[in-house]
N, C-alpha and C positions, 0 to 999 in steps of 0.2 A: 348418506346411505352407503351401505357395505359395496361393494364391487362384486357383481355376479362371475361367477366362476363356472365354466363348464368341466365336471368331476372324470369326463371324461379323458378329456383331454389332458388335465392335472394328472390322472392317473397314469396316462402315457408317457407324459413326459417326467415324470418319477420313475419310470420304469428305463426308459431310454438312458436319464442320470446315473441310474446305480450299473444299467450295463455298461456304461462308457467308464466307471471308475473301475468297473471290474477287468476290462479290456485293457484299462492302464496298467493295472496289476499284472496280468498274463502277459504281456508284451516286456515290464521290466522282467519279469522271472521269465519269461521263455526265449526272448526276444535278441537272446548274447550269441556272438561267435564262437564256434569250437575253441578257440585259442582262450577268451577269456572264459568261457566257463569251467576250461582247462586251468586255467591261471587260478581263477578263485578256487579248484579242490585243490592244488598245490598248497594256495594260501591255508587253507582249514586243516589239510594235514598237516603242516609245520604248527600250526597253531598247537594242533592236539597234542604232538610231540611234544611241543614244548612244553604244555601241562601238565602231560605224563610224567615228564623228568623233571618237575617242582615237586611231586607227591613225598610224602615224606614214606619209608620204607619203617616195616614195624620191627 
């Protein structure tokens, strides 16, 4: 025989899963220090920079 499920409970605890992966998400994107979120826009503007100046000019 199949294993009785209460849907209530399934249903809560799918809802609890997806909040806790979402709370993982928001913690790595919000969760940095002024220094390193400073660091990474340095990094992205060099980046951009430097793609700017591969562009071939017409």
């Amino acid at each position: 025989m199949a294993e009785i499920v209460n849907l209530r409970l399934a249903r809560k605890a799918k809802a609890r899963a997806k909040a806790s992966q979402s709370a993982r998400v928001n913690r790595a994107k919000h969760g940095r220090t002024k220094a390193e979120r400073e660091r990474a826009k340095a990094e992205a503007a060099r980046a951009a920079r430097e793609l700017e100046g591969k562009h071939l000019s017409d």
